[in-house]
C-alpha positions as CSV (number, residue, x, y, z in Angstrom):
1,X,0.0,0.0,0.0
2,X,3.0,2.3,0.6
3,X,4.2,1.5,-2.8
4,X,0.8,2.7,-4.4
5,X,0.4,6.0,-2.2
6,X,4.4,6.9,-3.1
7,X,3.6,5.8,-6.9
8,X,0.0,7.8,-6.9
9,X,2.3,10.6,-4.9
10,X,4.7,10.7,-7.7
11,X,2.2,10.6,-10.7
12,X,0.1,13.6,-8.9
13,X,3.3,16.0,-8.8
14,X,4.6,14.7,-12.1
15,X,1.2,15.7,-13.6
16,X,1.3,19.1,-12.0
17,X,4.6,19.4,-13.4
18,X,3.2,19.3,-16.6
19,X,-0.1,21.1,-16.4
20,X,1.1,23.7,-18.5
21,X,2.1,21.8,-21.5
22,X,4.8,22.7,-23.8
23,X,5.0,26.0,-25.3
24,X,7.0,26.5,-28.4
25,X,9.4,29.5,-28.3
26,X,8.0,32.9,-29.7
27,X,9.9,34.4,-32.4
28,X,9.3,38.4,-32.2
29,X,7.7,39.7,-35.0
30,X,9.4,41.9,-37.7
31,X,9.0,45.7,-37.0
32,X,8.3,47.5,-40.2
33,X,11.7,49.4,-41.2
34,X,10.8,53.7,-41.4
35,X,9.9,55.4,-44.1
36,X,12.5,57.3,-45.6
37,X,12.7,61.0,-44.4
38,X,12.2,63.7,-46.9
39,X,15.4,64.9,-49.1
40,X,14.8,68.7,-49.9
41,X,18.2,68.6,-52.0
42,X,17.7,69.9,-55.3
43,X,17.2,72.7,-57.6
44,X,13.6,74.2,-57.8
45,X,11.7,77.0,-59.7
46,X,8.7,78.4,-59.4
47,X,6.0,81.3,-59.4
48,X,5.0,83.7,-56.2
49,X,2.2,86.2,-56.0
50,X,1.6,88.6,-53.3
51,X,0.3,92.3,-52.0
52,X,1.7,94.0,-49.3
53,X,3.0,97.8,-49.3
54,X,5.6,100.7,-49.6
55,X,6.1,103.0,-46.4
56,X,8.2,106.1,-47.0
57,X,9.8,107.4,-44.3
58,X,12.9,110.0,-43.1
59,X,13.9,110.6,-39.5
60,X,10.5,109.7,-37.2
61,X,8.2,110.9,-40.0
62,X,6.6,108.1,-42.3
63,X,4.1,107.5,-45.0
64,X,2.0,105.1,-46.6
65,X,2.5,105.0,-50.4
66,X,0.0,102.4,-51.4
67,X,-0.4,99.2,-51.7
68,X,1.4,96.7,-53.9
69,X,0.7,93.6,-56.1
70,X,3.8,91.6,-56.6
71,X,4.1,88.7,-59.1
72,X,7.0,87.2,-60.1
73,X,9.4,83.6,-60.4
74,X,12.0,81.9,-58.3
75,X,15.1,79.9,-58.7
76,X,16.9,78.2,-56.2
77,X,18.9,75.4,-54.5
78,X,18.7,73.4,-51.5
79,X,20.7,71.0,-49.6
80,X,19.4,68.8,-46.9
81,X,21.6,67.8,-44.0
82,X,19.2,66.0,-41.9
83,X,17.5,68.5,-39.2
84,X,18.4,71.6,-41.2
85,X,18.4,72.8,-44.7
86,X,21.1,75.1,-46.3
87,X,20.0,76.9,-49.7
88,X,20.5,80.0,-52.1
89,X,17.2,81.6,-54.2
90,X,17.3,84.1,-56.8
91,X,13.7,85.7,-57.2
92,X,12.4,88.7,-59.4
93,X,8.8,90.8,-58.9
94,X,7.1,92.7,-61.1
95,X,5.9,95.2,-58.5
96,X,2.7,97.7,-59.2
97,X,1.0,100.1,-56.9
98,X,-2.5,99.2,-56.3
99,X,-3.7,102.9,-56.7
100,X,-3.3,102.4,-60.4
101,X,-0.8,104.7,-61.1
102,X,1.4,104.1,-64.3
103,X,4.4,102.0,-64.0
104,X,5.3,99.2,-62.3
105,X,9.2,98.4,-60.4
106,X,11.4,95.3,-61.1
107,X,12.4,93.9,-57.6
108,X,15.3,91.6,-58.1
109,X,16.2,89.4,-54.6
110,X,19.4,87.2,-53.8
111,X,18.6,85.7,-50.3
112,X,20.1,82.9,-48.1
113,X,17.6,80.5,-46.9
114,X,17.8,78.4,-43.6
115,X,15.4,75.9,-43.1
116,X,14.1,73.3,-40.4
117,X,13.6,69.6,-42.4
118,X,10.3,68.2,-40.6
119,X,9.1,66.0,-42.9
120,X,7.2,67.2,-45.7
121,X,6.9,70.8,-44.0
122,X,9.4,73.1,-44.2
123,X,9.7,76.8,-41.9
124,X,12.6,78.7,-43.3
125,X,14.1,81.9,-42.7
126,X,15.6,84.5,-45.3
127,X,18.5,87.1,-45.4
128,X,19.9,88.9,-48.8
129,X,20.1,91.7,-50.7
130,X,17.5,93.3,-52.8
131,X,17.5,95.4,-56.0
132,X,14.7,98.0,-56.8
133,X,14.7,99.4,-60.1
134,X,11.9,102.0,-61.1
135,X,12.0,104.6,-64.0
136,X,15.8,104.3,-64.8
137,X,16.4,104.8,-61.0
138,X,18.0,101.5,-58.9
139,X,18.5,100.9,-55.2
140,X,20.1,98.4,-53.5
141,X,19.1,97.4,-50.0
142,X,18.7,94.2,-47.7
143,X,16.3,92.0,-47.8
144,X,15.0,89.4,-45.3
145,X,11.9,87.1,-44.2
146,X,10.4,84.0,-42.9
147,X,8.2,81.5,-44.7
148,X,7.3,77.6,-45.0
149,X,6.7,74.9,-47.9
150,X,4.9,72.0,-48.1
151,X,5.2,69.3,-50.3
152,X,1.8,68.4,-52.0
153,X,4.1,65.5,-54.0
154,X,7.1,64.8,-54.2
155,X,8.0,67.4,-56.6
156,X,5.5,69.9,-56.0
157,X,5.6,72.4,-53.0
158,X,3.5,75.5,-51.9
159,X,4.5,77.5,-49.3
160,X,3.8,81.3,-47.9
161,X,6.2,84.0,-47.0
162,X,6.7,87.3,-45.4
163,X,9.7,89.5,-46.6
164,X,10.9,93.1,-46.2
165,X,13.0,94.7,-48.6
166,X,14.8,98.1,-46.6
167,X,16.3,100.7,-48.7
168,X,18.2,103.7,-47.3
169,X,18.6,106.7,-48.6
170,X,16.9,106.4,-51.9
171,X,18.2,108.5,-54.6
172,X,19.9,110.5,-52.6
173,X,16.9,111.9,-51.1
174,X,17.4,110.8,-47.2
175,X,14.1,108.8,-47.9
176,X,13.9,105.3,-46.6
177,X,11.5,102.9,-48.5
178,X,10.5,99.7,-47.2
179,X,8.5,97.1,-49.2
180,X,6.5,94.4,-47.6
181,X,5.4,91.5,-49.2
182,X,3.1,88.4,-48.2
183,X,3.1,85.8,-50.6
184,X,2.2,82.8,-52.1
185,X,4.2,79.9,-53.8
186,X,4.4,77.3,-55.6
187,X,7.7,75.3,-56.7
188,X,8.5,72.1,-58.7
189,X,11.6,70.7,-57.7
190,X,13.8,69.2,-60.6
């Protein structure tokens, strides 16, 4: 009887032993890799279109002159080095006053361009020189602004931007002229 209690004994823990059963390994599952982040690098051209205005001003003393339409192309390059984005533009306007005076200015712009790479957005910020040219008359000045572009495909952006364009001492005169622009863009990049 001692035999068949120890035996019973034995086949009670050996079952409990094995309650669980076996369980095959788990192999983890594959984690999809990342998408591949945007690459701004390239060369890209496009249109912009925009109103904003000339102020006149000398000492304290300033003065509306109207408001502007500004339309006009771009031409540029960019190079991505992960978080940030280095490029050069080259942009001209065909600037009128909205009052519909006669005339219009050319508005030529060379302008550095910093940028922050997130993705398919892009902010950027602006810093050149500007050329205003306007019945035989030309002024250079500095130029600078802040904008963002978004990438509809992956060739085709549109983005907005704010720029002033500061001129000092135009003609001569002791006038200061300042032209702000708001504007939109689009860009296909090559």
């Amino acid at each position: 009887m001692k035999i068949a209690i120890h035996a019973l004994a034995a086949s009670f823990l050996a079952s409990a032993a094995c309650a669980g059963g076996y369980v095959a390994p788990t192999v983890p599952e594959e984690v999809p890799a990342a998408a591949p982040g945007t690459d701004w690098t390239g060369i890209y051209a496009g249109l912009q279109y925009g109103q904003g205005e000339f102020t006149a001003s000398r000492g304290r003393a300033s003065a509306d002159l109207g408001d502007i339409d500004a339309l006009g192309l771009h031409l540029g390059y960019l190079h991505d080095m992960g978080a940030f984005v280095l490029g050069a533009e080259l942009d001209y306007n065909d600037v009128d006053l909205q009052d519909g005076t006669a005339g219009s200015s050319d508005m030529w712009r060379l302008r550095g361009r910093l940028g922050y790479d997130m993705g398919r957005f892009q902010p950027y910020l602006t810093l050149g020189v500007a050329r205003l040219s306007d019945s035989g008359e030309s002024e250079t000045g500095v130029t600078y602004g802040f904008g963002g572009d978004y990438l509809v495909t992956d060739r085709v952006s549109l983005g907005l931007e704010y720029s002033r364009s500061a001129f000092k001492d135009v003609v001569d005169t002791g006038i200061d002229l300042d032209a702000d622009l708001l504007q939109i863009r689009a860009s296909f990049r090559f």
